[in-house]
C-alpha positions in Angstrom: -70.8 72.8 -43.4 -67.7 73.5 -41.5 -67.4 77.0 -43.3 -70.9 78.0 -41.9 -70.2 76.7 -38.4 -67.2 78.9 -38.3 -69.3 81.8 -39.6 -71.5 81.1 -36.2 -68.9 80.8 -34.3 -67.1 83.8 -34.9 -70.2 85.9 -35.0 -71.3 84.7 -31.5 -68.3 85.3 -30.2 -67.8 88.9 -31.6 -71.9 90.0 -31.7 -73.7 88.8 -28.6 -72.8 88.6 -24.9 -72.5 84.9 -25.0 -69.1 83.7 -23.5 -66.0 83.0 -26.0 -66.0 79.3 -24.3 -69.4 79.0 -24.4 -69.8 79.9 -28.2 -66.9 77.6 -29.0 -68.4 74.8 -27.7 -71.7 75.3 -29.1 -69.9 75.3 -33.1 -68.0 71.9 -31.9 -71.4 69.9 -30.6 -73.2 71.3 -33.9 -70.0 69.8 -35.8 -70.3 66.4 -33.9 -74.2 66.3 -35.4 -73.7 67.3 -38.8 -70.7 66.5 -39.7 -67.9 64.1 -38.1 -65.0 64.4 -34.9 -62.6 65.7 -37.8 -64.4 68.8 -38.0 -64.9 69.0 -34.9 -61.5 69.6 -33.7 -60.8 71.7 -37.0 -63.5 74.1 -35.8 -62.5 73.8 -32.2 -58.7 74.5 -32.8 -59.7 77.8 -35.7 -61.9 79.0 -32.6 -60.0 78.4 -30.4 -57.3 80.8 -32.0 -59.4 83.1 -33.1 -60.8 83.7 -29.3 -57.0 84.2 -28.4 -56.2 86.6 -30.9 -59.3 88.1 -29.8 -58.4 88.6 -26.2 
């Protein structure tokens, strides 16, 4: 699960006009749902990077 919300993630933030902030948020409140907080952060600190390295 965690895999596929990064796959979101990243393809929000790099495909649509959505806001990098935005798009990470969205991956960690799908993470909260379906899976647990660990993930959440997991997901929140890869995006996180990967939105910096973006920039």
């Amino acid at each position: 699960m965690e895999r596929n919300l990064l796959r979101l993630g990243v393809f929000e933030i790099t495909s649509f006009d959505t806001p990098q902030l935005v798009a990470v948020n969205e991956a960690i409140e799908l993470a909260k749902v379906f899976s647990d907080q660990k993930s959440a952060r997991f997901i929140n600190g890869l995006l996180s990077q990967f939105v910096t390295e973006e920039q």
